[in-house]
ZADO-1210 file (C-alpha; in nm, 4 decimals, padded with zeros to 6 digits):
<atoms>
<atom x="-22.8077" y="-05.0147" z="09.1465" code="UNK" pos="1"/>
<atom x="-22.8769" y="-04.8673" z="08.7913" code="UNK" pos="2"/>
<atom x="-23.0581" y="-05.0953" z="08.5455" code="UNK" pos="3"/>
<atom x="-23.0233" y="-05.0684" z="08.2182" code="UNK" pos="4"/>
<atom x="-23.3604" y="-04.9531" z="07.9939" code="UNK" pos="5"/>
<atom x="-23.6125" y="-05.2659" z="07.9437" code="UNK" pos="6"/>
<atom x="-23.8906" y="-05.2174" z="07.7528" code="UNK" pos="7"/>
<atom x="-24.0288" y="-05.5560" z="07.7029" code="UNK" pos="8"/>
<atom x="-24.0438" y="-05.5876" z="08.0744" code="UNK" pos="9"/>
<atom x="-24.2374" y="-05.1917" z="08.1119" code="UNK" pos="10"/>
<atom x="-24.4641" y="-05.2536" z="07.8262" code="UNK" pos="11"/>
<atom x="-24.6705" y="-05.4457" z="08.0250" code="UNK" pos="12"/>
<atom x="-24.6829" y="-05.2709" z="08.3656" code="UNK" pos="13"/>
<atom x="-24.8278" y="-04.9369" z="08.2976" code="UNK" pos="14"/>
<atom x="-25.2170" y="-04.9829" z="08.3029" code="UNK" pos="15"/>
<atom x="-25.3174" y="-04.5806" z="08.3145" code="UNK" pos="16"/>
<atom x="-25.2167" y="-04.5990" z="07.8695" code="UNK" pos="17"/>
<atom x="-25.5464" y="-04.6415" z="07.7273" code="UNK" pos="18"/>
<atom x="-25.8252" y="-04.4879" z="07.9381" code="UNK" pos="19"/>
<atom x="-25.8849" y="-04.8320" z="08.1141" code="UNK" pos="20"/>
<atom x="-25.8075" y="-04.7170" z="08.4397" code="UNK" pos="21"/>
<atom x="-25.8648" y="-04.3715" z="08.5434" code="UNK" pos="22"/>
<atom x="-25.6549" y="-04.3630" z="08.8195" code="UNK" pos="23"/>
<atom x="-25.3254" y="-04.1606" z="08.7864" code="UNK" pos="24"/>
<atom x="-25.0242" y="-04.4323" z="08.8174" code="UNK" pos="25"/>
<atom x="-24.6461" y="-04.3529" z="08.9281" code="UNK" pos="26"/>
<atom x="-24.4599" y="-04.1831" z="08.6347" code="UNK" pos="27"/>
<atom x="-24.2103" y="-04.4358" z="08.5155" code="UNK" pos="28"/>
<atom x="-23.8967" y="-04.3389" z="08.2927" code="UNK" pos="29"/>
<atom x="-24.0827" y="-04.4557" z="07.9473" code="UNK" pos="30"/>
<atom x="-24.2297" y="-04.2902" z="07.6789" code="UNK" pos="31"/>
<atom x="-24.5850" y="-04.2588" z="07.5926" code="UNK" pos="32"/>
<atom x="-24.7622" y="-04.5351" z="07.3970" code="UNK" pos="33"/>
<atom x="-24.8083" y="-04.3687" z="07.0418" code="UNK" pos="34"/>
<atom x="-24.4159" y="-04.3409" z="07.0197" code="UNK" pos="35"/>
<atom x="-24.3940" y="-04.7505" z="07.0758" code="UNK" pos="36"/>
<atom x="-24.6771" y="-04.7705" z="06.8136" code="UNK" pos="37"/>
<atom x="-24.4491" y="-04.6238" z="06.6127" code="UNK" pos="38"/>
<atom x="-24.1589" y="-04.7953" z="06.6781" code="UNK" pos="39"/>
<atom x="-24.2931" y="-05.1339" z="06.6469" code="UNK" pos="40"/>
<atom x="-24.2272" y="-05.4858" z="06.8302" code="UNK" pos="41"/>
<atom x="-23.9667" y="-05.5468" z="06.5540" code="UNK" pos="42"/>
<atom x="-23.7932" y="-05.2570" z="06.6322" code="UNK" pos="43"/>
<atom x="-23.4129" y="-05.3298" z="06.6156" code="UNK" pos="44"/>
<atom x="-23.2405" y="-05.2383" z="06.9382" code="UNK" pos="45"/>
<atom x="-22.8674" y="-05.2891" z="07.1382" code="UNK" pos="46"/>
<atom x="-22.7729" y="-05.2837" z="07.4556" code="UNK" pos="47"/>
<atom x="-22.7096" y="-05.0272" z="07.6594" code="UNK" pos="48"/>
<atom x="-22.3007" y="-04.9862" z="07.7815" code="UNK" pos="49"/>
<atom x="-22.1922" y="-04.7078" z="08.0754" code="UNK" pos="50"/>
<atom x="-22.1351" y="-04.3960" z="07.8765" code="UNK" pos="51"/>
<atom x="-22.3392" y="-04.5188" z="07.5994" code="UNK" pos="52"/>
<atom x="-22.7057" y="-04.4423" z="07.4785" code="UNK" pos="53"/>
<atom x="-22.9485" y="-04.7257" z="07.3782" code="UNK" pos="54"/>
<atom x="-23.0667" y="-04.6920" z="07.0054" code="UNK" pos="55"/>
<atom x="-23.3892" y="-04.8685" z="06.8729" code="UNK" pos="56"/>
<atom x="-23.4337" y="-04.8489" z="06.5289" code="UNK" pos="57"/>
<atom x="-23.7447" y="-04.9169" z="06.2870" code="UNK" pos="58"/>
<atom x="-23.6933" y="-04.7760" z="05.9198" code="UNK" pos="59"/>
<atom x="-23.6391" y="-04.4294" z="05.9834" code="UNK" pos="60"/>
<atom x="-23.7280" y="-04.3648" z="06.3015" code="UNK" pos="61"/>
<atom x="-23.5050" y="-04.3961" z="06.5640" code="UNK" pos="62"/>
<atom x="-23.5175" y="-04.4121" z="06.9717" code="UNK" pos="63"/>
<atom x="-23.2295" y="-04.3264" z="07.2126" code="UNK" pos="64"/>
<atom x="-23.2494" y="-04.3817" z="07.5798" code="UNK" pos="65"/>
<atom x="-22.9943" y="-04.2885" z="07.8646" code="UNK" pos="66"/>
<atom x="-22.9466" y="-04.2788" z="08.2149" code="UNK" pos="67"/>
<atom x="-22.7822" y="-04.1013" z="08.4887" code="UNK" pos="68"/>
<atom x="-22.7423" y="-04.2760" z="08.7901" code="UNK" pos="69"/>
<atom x="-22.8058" y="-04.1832" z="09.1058" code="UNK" pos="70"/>
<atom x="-22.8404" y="-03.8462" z="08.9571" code="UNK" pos="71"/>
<atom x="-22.9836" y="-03.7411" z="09.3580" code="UNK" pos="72"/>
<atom x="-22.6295" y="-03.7682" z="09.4883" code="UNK" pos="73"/>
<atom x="-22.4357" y="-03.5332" z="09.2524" code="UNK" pos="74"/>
<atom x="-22.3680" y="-03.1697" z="09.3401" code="UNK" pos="75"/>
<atom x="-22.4448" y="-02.9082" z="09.1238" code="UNK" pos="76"/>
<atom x="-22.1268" y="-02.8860" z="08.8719" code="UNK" pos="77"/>
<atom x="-22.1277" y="-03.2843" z="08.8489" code="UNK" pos="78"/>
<atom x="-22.4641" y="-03.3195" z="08.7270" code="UNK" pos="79"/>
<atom x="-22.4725" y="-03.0603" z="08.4641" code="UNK" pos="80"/>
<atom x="-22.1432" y="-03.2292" z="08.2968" code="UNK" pos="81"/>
<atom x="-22.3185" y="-03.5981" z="08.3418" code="UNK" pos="82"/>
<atom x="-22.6052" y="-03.3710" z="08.1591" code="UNK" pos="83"/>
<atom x="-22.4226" y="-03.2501" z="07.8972" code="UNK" pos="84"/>
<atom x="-22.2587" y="-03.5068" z="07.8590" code="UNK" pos="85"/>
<atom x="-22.5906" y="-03.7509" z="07.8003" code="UNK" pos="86"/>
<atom x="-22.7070" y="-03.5289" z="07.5447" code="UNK" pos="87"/>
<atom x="-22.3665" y="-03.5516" z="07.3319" code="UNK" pos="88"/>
<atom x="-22.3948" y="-03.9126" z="07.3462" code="UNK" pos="89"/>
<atom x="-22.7502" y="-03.8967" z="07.2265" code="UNK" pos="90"/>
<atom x="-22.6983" y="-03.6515" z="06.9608" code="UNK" pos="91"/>
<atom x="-22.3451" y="-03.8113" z="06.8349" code="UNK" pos="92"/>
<atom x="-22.5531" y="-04.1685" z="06.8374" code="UNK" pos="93"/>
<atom x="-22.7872" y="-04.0437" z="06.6119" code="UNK" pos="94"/>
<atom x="-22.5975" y="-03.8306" z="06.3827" code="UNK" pos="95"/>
<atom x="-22.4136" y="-04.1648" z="06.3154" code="UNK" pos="96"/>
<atom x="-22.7560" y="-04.2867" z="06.2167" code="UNK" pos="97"/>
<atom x="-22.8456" y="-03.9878" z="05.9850" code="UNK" pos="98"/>
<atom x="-23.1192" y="-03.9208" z="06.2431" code="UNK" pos="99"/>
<atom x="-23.2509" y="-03.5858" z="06.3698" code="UNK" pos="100"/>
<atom x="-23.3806" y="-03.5291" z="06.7161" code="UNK" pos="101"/>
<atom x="-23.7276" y="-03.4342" z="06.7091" code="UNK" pos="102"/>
<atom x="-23.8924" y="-03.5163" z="07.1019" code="UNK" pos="103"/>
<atom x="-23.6967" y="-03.5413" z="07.4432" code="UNK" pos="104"/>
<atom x="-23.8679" y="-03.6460" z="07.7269" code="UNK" pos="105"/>
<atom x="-23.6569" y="-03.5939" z="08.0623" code="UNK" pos="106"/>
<atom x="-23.7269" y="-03.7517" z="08.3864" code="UNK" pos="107"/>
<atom x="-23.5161" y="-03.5973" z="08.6554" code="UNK" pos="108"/>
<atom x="-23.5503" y="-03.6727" z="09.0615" code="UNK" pos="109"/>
<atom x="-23.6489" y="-03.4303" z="09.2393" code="UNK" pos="110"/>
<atom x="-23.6579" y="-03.2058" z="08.9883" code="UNK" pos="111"/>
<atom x="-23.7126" y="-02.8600" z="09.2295" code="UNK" pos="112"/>
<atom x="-23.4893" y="-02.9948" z="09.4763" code="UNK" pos="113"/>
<atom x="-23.2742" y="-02.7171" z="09.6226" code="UNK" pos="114"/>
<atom x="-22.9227" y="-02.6580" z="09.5056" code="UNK" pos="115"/>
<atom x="-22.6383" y="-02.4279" z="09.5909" code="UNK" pos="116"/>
<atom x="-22.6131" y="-02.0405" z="09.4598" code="UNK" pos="117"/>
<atom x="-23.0190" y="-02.0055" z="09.4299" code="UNK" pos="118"/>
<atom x="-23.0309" y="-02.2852" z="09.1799" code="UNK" pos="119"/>
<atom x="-23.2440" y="-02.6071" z="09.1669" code="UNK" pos="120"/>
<atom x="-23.2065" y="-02.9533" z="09.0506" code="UNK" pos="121"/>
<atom x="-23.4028" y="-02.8144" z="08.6583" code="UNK" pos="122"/>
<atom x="-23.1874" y="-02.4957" z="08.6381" code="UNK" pos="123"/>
<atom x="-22.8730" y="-02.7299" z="08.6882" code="UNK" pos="124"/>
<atom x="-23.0488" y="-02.9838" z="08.4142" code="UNK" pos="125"/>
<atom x="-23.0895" y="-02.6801" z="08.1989" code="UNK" pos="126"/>
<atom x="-22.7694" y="-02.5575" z="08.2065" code="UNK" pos="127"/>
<atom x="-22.6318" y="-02.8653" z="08.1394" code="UNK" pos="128"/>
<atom x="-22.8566" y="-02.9448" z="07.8465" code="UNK" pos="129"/>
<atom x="-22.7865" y="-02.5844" z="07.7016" code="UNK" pos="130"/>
<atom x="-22.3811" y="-02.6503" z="07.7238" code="UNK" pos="131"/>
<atom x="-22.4442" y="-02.9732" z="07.4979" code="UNK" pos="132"/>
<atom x="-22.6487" y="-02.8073" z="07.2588" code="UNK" pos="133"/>
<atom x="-22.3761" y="-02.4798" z="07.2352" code="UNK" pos="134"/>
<atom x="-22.0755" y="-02.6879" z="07.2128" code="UNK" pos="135"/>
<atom x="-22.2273" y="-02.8898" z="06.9368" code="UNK" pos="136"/>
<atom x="-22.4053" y="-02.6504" z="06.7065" code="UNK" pos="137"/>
<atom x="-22.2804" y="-02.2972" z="06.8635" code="UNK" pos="138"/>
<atom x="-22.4176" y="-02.0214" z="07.1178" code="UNK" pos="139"/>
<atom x="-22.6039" y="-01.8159" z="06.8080" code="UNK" pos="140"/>
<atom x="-22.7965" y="-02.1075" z="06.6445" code="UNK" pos="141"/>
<atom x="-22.9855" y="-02.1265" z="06.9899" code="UNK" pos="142"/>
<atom x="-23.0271" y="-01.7859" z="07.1289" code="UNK" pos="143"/>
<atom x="-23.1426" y="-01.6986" z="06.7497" code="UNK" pos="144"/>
<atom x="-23.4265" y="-02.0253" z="06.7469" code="UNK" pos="145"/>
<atom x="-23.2684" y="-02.1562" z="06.3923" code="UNK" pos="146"/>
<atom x="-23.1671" y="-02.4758" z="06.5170" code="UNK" pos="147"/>
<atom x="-23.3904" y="-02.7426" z="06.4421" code="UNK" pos="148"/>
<atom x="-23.2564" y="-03.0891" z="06.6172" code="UNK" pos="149"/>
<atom x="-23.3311" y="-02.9170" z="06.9425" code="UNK" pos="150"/>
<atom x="-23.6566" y="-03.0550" z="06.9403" code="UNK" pos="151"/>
<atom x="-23.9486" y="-03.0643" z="07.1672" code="UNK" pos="152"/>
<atom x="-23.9633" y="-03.1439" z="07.5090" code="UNK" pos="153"/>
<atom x="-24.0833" y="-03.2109" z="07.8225" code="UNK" pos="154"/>
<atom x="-23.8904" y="-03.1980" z="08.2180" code="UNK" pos="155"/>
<atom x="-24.1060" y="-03.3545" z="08.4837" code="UNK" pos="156"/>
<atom x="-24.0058" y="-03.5055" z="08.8056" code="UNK" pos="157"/>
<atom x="-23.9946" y="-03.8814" z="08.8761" code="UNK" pos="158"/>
<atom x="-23.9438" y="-04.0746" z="09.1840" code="UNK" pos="159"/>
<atom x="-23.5948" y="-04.2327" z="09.2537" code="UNK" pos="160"/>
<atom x="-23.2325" y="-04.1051" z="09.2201" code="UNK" pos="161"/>
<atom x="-23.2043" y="-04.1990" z="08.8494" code="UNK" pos="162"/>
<atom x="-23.2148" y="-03.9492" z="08.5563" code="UNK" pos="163"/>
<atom x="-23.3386" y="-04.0437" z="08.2343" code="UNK" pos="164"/>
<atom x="-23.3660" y="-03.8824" z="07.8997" code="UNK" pos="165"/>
<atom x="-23.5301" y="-04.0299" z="07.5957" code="UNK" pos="166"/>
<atom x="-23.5383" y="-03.9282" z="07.2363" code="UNK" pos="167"/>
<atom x="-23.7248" y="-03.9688" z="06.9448" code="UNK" pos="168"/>
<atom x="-23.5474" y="-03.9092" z="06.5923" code="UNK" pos="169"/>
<atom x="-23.6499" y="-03.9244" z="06.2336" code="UNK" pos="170"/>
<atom x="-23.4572" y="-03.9706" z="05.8913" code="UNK" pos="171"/>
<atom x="-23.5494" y="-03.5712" z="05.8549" code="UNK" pos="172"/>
<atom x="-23.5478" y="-03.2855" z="06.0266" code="UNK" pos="173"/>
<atom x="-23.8749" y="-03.1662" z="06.2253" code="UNK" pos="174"/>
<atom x="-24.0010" y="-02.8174" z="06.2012" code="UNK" pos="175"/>
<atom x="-24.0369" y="-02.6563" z="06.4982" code="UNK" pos="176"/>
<atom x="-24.3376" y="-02.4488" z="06.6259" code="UNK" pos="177"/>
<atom x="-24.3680" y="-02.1336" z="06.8746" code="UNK" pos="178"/>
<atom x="-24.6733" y="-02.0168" z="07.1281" code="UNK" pos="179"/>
<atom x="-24.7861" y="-01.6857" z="07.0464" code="UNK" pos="180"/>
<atom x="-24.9261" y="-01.6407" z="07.4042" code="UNK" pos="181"/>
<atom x="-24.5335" y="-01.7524" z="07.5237" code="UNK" pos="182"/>
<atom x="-24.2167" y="-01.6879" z="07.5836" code="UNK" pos="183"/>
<atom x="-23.9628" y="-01.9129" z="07.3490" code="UNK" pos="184"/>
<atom x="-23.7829" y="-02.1398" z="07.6365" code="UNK" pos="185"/>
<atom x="-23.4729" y="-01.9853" z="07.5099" code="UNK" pos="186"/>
<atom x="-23.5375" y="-01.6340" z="07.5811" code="UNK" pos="187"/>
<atom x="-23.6478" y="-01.6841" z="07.9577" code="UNK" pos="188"/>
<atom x="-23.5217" y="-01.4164" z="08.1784" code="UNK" pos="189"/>
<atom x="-23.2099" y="-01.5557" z="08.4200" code="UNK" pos="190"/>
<atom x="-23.5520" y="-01.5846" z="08.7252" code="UNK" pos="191"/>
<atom x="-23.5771" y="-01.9083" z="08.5786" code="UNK" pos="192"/>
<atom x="-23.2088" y="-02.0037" z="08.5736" code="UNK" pos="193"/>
<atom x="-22.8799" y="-01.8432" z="08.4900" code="UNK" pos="194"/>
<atom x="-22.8816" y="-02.0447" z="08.1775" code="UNK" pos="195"/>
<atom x="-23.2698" y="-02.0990" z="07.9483" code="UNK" pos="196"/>
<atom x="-23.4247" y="-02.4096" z="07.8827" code="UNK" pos="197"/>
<atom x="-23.3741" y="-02.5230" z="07.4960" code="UNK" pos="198"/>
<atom x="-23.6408" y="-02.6818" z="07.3897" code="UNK" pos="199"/>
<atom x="-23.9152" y="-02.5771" z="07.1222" code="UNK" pos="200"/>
<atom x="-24.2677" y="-02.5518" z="07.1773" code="UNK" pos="201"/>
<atom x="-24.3962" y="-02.8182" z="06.9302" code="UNK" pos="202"/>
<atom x="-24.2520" y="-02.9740" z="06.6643" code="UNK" pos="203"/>
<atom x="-24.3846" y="-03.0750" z="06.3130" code="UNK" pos="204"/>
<atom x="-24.3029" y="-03.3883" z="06.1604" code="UNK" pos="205"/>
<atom x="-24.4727" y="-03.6565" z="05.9091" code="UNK" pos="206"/>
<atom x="-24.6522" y="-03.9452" z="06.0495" code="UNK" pos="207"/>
<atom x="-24.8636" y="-04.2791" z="05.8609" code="UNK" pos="208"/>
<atom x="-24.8353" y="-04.0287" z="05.5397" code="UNK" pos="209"/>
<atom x="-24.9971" y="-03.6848" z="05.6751" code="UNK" pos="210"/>
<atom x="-24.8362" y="-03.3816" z="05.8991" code="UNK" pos="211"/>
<atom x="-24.8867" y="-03.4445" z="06.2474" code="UNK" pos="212"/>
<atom x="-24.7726" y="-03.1886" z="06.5769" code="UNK" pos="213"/>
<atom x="-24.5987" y="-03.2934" z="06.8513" code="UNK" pos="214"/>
<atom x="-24.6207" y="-03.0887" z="07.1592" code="UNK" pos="215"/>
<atom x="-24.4166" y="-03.0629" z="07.4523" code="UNK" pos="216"/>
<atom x="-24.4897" y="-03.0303" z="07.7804" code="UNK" pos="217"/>
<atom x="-24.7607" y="-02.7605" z="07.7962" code="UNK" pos="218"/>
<atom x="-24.8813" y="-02.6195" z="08.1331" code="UNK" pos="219"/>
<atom x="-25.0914" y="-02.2500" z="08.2279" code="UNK" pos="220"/>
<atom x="-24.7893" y="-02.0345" z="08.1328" code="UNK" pos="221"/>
<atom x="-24.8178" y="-01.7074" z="07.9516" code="UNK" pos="222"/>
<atom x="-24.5437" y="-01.5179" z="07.8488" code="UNK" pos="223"/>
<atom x="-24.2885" y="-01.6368" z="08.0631" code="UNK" pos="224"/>
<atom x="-24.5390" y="-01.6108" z="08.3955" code="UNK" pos="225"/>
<atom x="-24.7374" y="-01.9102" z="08.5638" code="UNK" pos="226"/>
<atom x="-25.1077" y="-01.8100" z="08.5869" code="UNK" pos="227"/>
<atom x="-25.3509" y="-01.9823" z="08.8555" code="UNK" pos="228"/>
<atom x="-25.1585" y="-02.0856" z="09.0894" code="UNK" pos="229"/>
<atom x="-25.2664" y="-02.4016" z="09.2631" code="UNK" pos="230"/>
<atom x="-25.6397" y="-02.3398" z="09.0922" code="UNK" pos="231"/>
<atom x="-25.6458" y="-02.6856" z="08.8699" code="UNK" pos="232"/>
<atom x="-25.8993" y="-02.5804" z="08.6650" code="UNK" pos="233"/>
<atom x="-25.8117" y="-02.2516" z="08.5670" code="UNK" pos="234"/>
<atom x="-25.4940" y="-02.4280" z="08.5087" code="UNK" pos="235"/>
<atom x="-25.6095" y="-02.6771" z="08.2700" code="UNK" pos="236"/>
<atom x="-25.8048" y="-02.3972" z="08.0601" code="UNK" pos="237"/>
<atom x="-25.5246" y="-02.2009" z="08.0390" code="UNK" pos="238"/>
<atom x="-25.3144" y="-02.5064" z="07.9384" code="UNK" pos="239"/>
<atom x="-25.5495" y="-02.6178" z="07.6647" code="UNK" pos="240"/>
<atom x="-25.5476" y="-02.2162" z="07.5446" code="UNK" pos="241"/>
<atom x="-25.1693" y="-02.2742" z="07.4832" code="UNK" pos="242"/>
<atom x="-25.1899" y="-02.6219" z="07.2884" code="UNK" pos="243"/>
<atom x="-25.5071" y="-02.4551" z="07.1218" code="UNK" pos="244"/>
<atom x="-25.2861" y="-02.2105" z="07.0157" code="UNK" pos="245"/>
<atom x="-24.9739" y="-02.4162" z="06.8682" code="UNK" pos="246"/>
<atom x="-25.2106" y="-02.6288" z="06.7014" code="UNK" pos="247"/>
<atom x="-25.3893" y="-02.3106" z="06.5123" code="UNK" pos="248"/>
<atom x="-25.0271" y="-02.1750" z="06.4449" code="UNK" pos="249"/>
<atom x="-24.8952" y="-02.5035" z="06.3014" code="UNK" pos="250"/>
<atom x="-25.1990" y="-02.5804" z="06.0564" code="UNK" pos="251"/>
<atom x="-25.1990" y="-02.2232" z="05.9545" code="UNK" pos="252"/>
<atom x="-25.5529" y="-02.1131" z="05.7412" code="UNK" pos="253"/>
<atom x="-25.5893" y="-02.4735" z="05.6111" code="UNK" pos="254"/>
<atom x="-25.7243" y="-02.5817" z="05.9960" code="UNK" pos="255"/>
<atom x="-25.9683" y="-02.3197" z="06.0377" code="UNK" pos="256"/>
<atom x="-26.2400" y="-02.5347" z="05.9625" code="UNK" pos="257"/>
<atom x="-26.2110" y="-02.7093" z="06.2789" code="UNK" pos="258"/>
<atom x="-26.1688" y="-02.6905" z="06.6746" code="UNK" pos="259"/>
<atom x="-25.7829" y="-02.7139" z="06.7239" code="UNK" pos="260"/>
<atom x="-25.8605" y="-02.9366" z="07.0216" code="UNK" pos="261"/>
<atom x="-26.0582" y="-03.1538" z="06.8085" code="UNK" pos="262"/>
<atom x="-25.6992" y="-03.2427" z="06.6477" code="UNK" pos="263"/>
<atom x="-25.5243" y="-03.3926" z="06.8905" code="UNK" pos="264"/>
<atom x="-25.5376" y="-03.7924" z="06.8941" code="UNK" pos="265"/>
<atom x="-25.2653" y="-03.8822" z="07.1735" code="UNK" pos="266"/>
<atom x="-25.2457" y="-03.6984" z="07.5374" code="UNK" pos="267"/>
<atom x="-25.0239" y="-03.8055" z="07.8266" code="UNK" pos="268"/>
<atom x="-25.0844" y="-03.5622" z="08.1654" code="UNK" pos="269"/>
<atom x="-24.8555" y="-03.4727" z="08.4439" code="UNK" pos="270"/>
<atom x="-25.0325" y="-03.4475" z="08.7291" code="UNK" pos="271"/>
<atom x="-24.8780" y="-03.3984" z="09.0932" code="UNK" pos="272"/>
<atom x="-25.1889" y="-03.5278" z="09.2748" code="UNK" pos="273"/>
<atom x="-25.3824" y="-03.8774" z="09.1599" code="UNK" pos="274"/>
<atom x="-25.6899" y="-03.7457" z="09.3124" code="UNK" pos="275"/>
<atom x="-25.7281" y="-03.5084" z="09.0120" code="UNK" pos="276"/>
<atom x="-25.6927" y="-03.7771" z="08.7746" code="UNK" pos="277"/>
<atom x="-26.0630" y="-03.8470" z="08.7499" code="UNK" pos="278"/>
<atom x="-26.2178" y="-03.5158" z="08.7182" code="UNK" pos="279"/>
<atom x="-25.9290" y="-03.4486" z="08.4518" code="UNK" pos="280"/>
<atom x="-26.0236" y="-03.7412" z="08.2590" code="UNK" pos="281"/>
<atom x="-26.3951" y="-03.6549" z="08.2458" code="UNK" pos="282"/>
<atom x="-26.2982" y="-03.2967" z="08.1278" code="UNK" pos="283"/>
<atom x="-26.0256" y="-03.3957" z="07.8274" code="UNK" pos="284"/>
<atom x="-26.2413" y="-03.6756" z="07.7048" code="UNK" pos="285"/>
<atom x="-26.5009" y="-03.3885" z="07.6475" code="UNK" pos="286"/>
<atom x="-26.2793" y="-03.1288" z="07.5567" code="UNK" pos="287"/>
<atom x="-26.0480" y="-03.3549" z="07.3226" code="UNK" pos="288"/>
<atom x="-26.2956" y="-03.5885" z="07.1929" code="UNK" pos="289"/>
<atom x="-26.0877" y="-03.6861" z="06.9315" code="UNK" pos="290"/>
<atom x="-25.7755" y="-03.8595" z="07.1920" code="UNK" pos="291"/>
<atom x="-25.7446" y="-04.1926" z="07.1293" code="UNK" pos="292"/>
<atom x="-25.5388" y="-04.2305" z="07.4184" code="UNK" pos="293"/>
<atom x="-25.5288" y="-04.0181" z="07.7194" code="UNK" pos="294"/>
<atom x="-25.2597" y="-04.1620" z="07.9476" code="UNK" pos="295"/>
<atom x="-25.2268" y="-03.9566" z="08.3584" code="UNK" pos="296"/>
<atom x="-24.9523" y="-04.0136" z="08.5489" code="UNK" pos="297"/>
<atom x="-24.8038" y="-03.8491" z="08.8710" code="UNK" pos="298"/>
<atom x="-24.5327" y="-03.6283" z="08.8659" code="UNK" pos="299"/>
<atom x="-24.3797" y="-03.3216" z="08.9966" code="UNK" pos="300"/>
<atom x="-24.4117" y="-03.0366" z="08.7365" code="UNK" pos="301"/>
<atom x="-24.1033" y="-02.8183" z="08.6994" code="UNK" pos="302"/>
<atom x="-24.2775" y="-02.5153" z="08.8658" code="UNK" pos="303"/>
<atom x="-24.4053" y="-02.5446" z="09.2481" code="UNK" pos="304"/>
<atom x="-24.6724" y="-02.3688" z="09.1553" code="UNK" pos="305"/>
<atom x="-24.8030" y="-02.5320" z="08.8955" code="UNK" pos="306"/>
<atom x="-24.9884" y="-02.8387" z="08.9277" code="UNK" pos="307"/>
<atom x="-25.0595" y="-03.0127" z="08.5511" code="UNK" pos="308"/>
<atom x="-24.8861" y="-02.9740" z="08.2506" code="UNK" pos="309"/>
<atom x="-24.9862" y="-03.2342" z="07.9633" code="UNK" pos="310"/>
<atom x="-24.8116" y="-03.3396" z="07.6059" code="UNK" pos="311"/>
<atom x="-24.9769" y="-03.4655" z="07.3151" code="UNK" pos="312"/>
<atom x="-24.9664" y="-03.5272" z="06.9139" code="UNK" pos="313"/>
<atom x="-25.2277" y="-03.3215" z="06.6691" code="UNK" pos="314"/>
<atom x="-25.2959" y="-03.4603" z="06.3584" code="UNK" pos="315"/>
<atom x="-25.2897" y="-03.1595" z="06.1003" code="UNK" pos="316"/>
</atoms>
């Protein structure tokens, strides 16, 4: 059975938010804290219909939520319409609201699962996703990078049969920001799927009256190539090189006067084995002394090989 979104209920339940517990938890379809901070307990929300996405709403931010059920037992061409489909929903919902998509977080079962014709379960998300985003703003405003309510994102695996896609939007446009030491998702070679991701690296938007960075779902990646595979820690260096670097490109000369790391305030980690979660804590809560919240969870990252990829917000 497929449940609608309740987020009064999953407030409460997920313990690993705030550095309390070190211990990685489950992933659960919801998004990370500093978005509900944001949002607000008076947050005006509806309910969620088949077909239809769930809007929250708190002065001009807005949050969409859908789900595809039993996402698990679809084949290959039936999941990327439900995909596409989802995404025109969201999109459509929030153009309604004067809204612009600035974060996606995707959730998708068995997300390296084996499909037919060399494809898995992400490259059939992907292709979906990219066949929303053409049919509503065209094939050139993505292969060229100019459009900007892509957003940022992340695409980890979750337990379950149920896919789920969340969305933050504001009242304006975010600007997005690209990796230096990466390939834009868009330009991936067709290794990675016949079809690219579309997604941008970061995203800058304003937040409590001052520019603040979101970044996507960052993991040891350069170019287009994972580095260190299986190797956690040369994993998590790498990783950190990569946020390092959006964070440097997005405050431009003005943040030279500090450690890039030393600018992000909000982290949530993927992780696809709890016994790292500990040594992973010690090392960001060194490394990121600034992170007022540092939130692990287990998940499958989108790559076999890779084995943590973490998101986060940099105050600029």
């Amino acid at each position: 059975m497929c449940h609608r979104f309740s987020y009064d209920h999953a407030l409460g339940t997920h313990v690993a938010r705030h550095l309390v517990h070190p211990d990685a938890q489950p992933l659960t379809a919801l998004p990370p804290h500093w978005v509900e901070e944001l949002l607000g307990s008076n947050s005006a929300g509806g309910t969620q219909t088949d077909g239809e996405p769930q809007i929250r709403t708190s002065g001009s931010v807005a949050h969409a939520a859908m789900r595809i059920c039993e996402a698990t037992d679809l084949d290959a061409p039936s999941l990327r319409a439900r995909v596409a489909s989802a995404y025109l929903a969201i999109i459509r919902a929030l153009e309604q609201l004067e809204r612009y998509p600035v974060r996606f977080w995707n959730f998708v079962p068995g997300i390296g699962d084996a499909m037919p014709g060399d494809l898995d379960r992400y490259m059939v998300f992907n292709a979906g996703r990219y066949d929303a985003y053409t049919e509503r703003y065209g094939p050139q405003s993505i292969t060229s990078g100019t459009c900007h309510s892509i957003g940022t994102a992340s695409a980890v695996g979750i337990h379950g049969s149920d896919l789920s896609i969340l969305c933050l939007a504001m009242d304006r446009p975010g600007t997005p920001v690209e990796n230096p030491r990466q390939t834009s998702a868009w330009r991936y070679s067709a290794r990675y799927g016949p079809l690219p991701p579309c997604f941008s690296r970061a995203t800058m938007v304003p937040m409590r009256g001052r520019p603040h960075l979101l970044i996507g779902g960052t993991a040891s990646v350069v170019g287009e190539e994972s580095r260190h595979p299986g190797n956690l820690e040369a994993q998590l260096d790498e990783t950190l090189l990569n946020m390092e670097a959006l964070v440097q490109t997005a405050a431009g000369p003005a943040g030279a006067h500090s450690s890039p790391l030393e600018r992000l305030i909000d982290l949530r980690v993927y992780l696809t084995s709890a016994t790292d979660a500990e040594p992973i804590r010690r090392l960001l809560s060194k490394r990121c002394p600034h992170a007022r919240t540092l939130e692990i969870v287990v998940a499958q990252v989108c790559r076999r090989e890779l084995v943590v990829e973490i998101e986060g917000v940099a105050e600029l």
